[in-house]
N, C-alpha and C positions, 0 to 999 in steps of 0.2 A: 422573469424569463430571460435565458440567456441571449445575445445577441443573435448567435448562430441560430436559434429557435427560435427567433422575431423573424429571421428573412425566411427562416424553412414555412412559417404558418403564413408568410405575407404571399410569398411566391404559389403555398397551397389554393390562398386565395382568389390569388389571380385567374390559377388554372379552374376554380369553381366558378368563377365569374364573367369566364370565357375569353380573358385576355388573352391567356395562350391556350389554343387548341391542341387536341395530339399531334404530333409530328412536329411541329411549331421547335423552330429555334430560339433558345434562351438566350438573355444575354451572356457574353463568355465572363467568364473570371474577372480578367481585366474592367471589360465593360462595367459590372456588377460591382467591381471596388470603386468606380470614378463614379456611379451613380448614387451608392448606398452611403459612401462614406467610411464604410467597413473595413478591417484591415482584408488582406487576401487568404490568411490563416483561415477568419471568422466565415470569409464568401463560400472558400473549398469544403470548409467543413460542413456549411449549410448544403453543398450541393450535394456532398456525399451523402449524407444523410437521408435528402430526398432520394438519391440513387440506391441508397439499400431500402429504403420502405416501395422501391417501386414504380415512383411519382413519375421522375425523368431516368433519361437513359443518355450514357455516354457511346459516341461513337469517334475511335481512332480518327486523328487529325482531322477533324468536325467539328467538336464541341456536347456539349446538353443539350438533350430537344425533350418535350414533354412526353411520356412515354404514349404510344398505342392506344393502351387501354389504361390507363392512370384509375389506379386504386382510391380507393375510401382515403377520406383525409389522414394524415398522420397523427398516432394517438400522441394526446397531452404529454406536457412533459411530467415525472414522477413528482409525486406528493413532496412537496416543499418541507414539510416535517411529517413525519409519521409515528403515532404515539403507537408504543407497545406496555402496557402495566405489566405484562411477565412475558420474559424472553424465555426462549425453549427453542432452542438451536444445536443443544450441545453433541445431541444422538446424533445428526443428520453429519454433522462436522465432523464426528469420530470415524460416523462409516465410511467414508471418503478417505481420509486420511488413511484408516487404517485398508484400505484396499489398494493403495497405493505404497505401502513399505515394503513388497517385495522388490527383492533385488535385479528381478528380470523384468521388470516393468521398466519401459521410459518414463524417467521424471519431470515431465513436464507439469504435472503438478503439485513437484514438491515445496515445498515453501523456504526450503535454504540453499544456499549457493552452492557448486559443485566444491567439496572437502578438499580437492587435489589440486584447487588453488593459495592452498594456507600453506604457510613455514612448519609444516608438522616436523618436520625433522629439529628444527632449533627450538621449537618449543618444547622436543621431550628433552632435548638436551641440557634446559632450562629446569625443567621437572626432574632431572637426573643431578642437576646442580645443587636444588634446594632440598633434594631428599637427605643430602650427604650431612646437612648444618640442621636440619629440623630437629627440635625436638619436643618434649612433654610443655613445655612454654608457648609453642606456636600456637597451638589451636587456642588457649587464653588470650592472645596477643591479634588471634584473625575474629575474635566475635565480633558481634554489631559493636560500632560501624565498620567495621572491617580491617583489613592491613592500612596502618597510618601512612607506609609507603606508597602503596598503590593507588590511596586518595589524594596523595600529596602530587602524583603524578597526573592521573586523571585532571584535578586542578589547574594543573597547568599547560595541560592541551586546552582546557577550557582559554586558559588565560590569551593563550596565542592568537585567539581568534577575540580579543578584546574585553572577552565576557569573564567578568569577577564572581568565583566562586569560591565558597571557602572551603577547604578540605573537612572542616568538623560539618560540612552540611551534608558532605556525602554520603549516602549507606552504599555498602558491595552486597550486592542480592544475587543469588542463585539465577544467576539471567536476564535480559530484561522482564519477562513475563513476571517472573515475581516481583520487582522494582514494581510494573505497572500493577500488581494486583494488589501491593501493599499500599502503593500510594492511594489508589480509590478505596481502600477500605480506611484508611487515615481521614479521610474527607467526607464520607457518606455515612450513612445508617439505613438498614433495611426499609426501602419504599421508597427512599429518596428516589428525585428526580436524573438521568446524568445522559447530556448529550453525546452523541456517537454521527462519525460520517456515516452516509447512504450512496455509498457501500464502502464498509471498512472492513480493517483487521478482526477477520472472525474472536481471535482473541479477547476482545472488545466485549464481543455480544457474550463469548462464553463466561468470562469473569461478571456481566451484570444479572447472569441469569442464575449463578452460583452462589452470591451475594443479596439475592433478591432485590435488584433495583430496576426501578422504571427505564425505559431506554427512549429517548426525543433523536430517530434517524432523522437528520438535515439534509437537502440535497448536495447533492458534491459533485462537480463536472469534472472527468478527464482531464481537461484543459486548463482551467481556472478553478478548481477548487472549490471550499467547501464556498455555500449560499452564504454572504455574510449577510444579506437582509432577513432568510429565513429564520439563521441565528438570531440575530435581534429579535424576531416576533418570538423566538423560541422561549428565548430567555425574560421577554414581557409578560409572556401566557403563563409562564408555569416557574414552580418555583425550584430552578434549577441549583443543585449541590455542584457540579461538578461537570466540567467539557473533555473528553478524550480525543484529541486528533495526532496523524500525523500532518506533522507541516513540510518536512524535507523527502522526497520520494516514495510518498505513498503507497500503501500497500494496500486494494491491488490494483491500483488506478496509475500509480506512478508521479502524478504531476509534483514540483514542487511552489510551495506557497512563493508568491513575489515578497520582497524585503517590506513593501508597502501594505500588502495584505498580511503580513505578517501582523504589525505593526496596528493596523487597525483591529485586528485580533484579538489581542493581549489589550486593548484601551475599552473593547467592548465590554469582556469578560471582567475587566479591573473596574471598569462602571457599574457592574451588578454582582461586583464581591464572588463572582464563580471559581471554584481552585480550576487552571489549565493542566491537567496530565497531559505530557506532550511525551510523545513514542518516539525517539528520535532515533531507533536502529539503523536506519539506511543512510544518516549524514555523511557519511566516508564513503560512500558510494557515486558521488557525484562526479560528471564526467569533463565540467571545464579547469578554469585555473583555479578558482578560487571556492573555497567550501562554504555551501548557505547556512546564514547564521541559523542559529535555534529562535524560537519565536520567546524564549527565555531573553534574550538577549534584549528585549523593548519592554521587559517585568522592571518594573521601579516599585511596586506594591506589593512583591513577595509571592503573587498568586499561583506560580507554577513550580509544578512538580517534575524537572526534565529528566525523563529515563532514555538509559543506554543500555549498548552492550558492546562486549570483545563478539558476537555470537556469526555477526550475520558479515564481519572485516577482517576476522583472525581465524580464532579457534571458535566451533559450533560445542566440541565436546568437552570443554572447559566448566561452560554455564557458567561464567561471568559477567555479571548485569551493577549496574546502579542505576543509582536516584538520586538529584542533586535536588532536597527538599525543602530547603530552607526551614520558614518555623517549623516544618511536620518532620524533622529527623530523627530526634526524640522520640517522635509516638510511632514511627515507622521502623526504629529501631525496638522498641518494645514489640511490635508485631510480629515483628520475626523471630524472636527471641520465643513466643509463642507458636510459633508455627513452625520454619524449620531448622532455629536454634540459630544459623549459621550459616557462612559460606564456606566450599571447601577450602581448607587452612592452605594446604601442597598447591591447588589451583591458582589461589591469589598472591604466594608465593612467586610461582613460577613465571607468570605475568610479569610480578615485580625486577625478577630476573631477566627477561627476554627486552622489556621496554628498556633498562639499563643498557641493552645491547648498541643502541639507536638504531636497531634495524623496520622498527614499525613502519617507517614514513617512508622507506623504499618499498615496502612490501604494499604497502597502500598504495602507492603511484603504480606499482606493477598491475596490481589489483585492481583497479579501474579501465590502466588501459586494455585488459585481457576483458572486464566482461562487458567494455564499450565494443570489442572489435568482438565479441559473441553473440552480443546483441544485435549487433548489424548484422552478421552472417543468420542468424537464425529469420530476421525478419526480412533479409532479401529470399532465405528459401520460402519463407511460406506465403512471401509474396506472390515466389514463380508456382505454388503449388496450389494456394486454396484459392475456391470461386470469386470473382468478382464481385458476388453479392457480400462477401465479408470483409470487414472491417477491421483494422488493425491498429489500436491506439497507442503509441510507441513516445515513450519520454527519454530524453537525455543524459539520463540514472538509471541506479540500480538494475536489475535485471528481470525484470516482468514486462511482457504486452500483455495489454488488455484485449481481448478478441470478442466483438462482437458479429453474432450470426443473423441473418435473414430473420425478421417477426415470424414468429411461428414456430419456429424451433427453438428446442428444449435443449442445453448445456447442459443439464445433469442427464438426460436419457443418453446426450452422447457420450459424456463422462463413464457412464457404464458401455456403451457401445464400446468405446475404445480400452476398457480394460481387459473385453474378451481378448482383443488385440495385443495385448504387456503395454500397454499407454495408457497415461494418466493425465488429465488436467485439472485445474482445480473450478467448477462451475461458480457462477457467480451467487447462487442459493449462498454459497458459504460465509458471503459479506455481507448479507442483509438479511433482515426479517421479512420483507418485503419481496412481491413478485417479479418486481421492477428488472430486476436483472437475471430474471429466469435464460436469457438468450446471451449472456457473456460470459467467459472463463478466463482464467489469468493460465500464464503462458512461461515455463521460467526459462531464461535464454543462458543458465549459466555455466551449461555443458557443452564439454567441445564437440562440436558441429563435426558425423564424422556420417560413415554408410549408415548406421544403427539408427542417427535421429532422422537421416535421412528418406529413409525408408519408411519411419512413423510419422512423418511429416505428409506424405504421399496418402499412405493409411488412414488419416485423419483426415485428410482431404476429401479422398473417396466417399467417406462417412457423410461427412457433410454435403454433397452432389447427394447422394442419395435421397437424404432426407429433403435438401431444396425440390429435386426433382420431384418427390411427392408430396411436398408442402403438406405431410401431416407429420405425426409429431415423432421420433426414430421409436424405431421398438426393437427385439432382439431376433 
């Protein structure tokens, strides 16, 4: 149990045992950090927590007091691992997704950054460059592992950040999606075992349900990340092939792993011979000075598989992904070879052309500070817009909140409430097998804040009043 959920069940106790009565002053923040020991992150987050299930209530320049009429205790926290022998997710993800690609919908549920932040214009002029010199040779010269230039380069942004990779371990995969679906099929066999966060990248559950593999969801907190003690029991109990997480801004939780969790990570997994598939799309998306290493970077035993992409920091319409696989590049390279032959020849060209330019590294500094100063704007409006009963879990990357609603309400009923609306969000059903997160949605902050979101920002608020207001579950 996490810290913040040691004090939330200590304090429930208290209020069952009659310490504090209704009305009763808590003690403040402060108070609660000089007594607990706790940091004040850990205190706030225990209080909120109580505050959205009901327990206490906040009152302007007052403080916490125990609510009124204080509810039933607050339920358990979610199942520490959750076995699934067959995943079946893939329909409910579709539906969602595809009710969400029209163009007059707000994208608040889409899952890639707003297009009109990329160099489009110099990467066609990159693509207008390499068309001129292409010929009957290139597509020979771009098969598995891909263009030798563009793993040559890729390597050495690797290298910058101190991490030694070698260009012959690299494959260029049609995106990351393929990079991650090659590499778990490099490592497993139908039935295998293969751990997944709880709650993760839908992508996850659809590739193990595709492949026929068992799925071990671990808990994973907003905050602190995946349970590394649940992993250990996880990886005791059963006989795990294979771990997929992300470590660097999570998707759809956002947090990134500490250098130290990393690190104990990678020592676990390398003590029970597990392959690490690590998703590492959102590492360029980080919003201080320095970029968080990959959890590859404390691999001394070969065990991970680090996928990327140009998808989610350049170009989306590219679909250019790798894998830096070490011994499985070979047999990752054969998979593909089987499957989709290739990566586009002009695509990985063009790339190769546009990084020659040196213009990446200013487009990535521009590119972070636009959708650090997006996400602030989007999270100060729905601060001023949605109820106090909601919660809003906000990391210092990439572009997603986590939003959770009052217990009792359903995110997929409102998911369809608001697409009556042209609003889409993406409900938390779509990261888990599990019910766990029936009452959360991811939130994507990478549109410029204008009347249009403004106004479905208001929309979605309403929605949600409603349903608190009748505390049963939204209907149409």
């Amino acid at each position: 149990m996490k810290k913040y959920q040691r004090l939330v069940q200590q304090i429930i106790d208290q209020i069952a045992l009659g310490v504090w009565h209704p009305g009763d002053r808590l003690p403040s923040l402060r108070e609660q950090v000089a007594s607990s020991g706790m940091s004040l992150m850990t205190v706030s987050h225990a209080y909120q927590m109580l505050e959205s299930q009901g327990v206490i209530v906040a009152r302007p320049q007052s403080g916490y007091y125990v609510a009124p009429q204080p509810q039933a205790r607050v339920p358990q926290p979610p199942e520490q691992i959750r076995r699934d022998e067959q995943v079946d997710i893939n329909t409910y993800i579709f539906d969602v997704l595809q009710a969400s690609t029209d163009a007059s919908v707000v994208p608040f549920g889409s899952a890639f950054p707003d297009p009109r932040l990329f160099p489009l214009a110099q990467l066609n002029r990159s693509l207008a460059n390499v068309s001129k010199y292409a010929n009957a040779m290139s597509v020979i010269e771009n098969l598995p592992p891909g263009n030798e230039a563009l793993r040559h380069a890729i390597a050495r942004r690797y290298a910058q950040q101190g991490v030694n990779v070698s260009p012959e371990e690299i494959v260029i995969t049609a995106g990351a999606l393929e990079a991650l679906n090659l590499s778990l099929q490099a490592v497993t066999e139908p039935g295998d075992w293969v751990i997944v966060e709880n709650p993760c990248f839908y992508g996850a559950l659809q590739a193990l349900e595709r492949l026929r593999l068992k799925a071990l969801s671990v808990a994973t907190d907003a905050e602190e990340g995946i349970d590394l003690d649940a992993l250990a029991q996880a990886l005791n109990d059963y006989p795990v092939k294979a771990c997929w997480l992300m470590t660097n801004a999570q998707n759809p939780l956002g947090f990134t792993l500490s250098p130290e969790k990393k690190q104990k990570l990678v020592a676990l997994l390398s003590q029970h011979n597990v392959a690490l598939i690590e998703d590492d799309v959102y590492s360029e998306l980080y919003y201080g000075r320095d970029k968080p290493l990959p959890a590859r970077a404390w691999d001394e035993q070969g065990i991970t598989l680090h996928c990327s992409s140009f998808s989610k920091c350049l170009v989306a319409g590219f679909r250019i992904g790798w894998v830096a696989a070490g011994r499985h590049a070979r047999r990752i390279q054969q998979l593909q070879l089987m499957s989709t032959l290739s990566t586009s020849s002009p695509m990985q060209m063009a790339l190769v052309d546009y990084l020659a330019t040196r213009r990446y590294d200013a487009h990535l500094r521009r590119l972070r500070r636009q959708l650090a100063e997006r996400k602030q704007q989007a999270w100060q409006a729905l601060r001023r817009h949605l109820p106090a009963e909601v919660r809003i879990h906000r990391s210092e990357s990439g572009y997603f909140l986590w939003i959770e609603l009052p217990p009792g309400l359903d995110a997929g009923e409102l998911g369809e409430q608001a697409l009556r609306h042209q609003i889409s969000i993406a409900p938390g059903r779509m990261f888990s097998t599990s019910d766990t997160w029936h009452n959360f949605f991811r939130f994507n902050t990478s549109w410029a804040w204008g009347e249009r979101e403004e106004q479905a920002a208001i929309r979605l608020a309403e929605l949600i009043r409603q349903a608190i207001s009748a505390r049963t579950p939204l209907s149409a």
